[in-house]
Backbone as JSON, one array per atom type, in Angstrom:
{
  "sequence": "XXXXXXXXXXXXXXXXXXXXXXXXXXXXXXXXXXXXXXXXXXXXXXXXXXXXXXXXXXXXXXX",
  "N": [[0.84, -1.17, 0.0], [0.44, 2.25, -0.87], [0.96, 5.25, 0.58], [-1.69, 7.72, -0.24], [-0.77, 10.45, -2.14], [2.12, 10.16, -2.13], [5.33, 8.44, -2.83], [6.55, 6.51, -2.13], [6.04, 4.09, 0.93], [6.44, 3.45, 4.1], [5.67, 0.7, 6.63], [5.01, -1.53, 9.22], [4.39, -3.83, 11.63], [3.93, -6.19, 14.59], [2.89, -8.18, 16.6], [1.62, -10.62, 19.4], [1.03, -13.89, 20.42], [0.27, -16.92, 22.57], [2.71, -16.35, 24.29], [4.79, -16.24, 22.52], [6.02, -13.46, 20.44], [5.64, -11.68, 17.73], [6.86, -9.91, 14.25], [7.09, -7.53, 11.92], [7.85, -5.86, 8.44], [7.42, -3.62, 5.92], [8.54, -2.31, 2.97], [7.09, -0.34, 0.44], [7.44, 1.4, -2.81], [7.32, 3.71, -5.24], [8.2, 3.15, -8.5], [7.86, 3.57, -11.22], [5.33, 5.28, -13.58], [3.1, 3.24, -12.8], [3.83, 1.11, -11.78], [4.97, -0.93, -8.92], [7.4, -1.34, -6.81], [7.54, -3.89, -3.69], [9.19, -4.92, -0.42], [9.73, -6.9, 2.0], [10.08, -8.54, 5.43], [9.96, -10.69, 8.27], [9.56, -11.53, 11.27], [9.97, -13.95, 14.17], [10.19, -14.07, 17.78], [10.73, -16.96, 18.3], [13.3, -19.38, 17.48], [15.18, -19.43, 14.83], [13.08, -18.11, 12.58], [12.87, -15.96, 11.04], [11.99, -14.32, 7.88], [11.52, -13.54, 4.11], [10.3, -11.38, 1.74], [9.9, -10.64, -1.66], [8.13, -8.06, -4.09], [6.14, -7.27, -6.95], [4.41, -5.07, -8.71], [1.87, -3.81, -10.83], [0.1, -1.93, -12.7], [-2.57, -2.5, -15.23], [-4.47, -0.88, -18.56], [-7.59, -1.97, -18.97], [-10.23, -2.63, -21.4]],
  "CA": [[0.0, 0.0, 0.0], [1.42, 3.38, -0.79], [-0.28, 6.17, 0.98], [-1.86, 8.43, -0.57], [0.43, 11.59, -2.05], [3.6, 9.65, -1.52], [6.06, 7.35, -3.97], [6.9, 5.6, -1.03], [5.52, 3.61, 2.28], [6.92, 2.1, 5.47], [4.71, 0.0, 7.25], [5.53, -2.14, 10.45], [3.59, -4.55, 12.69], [3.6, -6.26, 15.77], [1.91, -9.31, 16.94], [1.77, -11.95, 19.93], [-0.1, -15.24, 20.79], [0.99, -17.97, 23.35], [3.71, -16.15, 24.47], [5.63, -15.3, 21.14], [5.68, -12.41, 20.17], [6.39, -11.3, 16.12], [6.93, -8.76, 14.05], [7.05, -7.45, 10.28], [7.78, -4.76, 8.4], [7.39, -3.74, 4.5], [8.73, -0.82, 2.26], [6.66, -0.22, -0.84], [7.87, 2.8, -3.52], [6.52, 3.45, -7.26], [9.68, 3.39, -9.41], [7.44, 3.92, -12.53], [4.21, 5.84, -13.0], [2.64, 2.34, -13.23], [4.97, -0.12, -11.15], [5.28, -0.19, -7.64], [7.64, -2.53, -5.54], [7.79, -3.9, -2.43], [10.16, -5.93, -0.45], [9.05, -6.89, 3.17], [10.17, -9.08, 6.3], [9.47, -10.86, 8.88], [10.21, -13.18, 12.07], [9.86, -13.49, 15.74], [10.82, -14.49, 18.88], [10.71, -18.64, 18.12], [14.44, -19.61, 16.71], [15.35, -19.57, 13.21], [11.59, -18.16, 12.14], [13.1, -14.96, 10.39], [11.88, -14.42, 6.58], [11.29, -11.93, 3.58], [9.86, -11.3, 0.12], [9.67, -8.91, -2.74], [6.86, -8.35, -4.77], [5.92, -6.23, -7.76], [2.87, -4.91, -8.9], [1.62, -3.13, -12.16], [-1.27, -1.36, -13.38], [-3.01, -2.0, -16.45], [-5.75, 0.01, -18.78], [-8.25, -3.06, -19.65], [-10.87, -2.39, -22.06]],
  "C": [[0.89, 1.24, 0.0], [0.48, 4.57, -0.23], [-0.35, 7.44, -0.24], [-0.94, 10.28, -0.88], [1.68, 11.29, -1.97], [4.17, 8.78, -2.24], [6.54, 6.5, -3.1], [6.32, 5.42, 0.18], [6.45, 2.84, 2.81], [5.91, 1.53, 5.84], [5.4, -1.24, 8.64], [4.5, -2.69, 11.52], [4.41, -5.45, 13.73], [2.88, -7.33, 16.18], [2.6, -9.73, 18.6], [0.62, -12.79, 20.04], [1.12, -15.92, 21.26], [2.17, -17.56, 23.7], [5.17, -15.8, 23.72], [5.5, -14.12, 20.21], [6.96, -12.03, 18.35], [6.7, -10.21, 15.41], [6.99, -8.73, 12.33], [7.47, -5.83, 9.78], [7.63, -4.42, 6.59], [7.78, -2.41, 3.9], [8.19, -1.11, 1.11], [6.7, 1.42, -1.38], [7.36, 2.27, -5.11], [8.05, 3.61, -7.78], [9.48, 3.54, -10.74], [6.05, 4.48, -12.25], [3.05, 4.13, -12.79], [2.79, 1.27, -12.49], [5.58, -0.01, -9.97], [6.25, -2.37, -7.07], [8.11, -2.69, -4.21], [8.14, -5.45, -1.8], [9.58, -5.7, 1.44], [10.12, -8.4, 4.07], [9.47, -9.5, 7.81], [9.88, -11.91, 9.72], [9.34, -13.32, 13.45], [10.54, -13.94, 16.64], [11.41, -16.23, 19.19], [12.72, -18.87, 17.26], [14.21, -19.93, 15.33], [14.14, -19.17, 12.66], [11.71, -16.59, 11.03], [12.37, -14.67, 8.43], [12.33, -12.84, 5.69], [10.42, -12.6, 2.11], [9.64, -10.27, -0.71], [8.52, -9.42, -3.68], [7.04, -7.53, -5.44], [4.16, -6.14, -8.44], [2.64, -4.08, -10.07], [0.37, -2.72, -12.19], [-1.53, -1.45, -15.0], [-4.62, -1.53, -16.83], [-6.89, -1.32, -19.77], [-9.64, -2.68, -19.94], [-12.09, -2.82, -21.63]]
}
């Protein structure tokens, strides 16, 4: 999500259950008028549970 007015978003969460507590976070920026990407993480408190992923996204004009 990019907010509104802006070529770029942070974003950042927060979780627990059962005593583990997680977390996340994501940067999404337009790098074309059209084409936005975003690359994000994530883990928590459990060993080895760390991640990530990038994503891309496009707009098209469908008839």
């Amino acid at each position: 999500m990019i907010v509104p007015d802006s070529t770029a978003s942070v974003s950042m969460n927060a979780s627990t259950y059962r005593g583990e507590q997680g977390f996340a976070g994501t940067v999404t920026a337009r790098v074309a008028p059209k084409l936005y990407l975003s690359e994000g993480f994530a883990g928590s408190t459990a060993r080895d549970s760390t991640g990530g992923r990038v994503g891309l996204a496009f707009g098209l004009m469908v008839w």
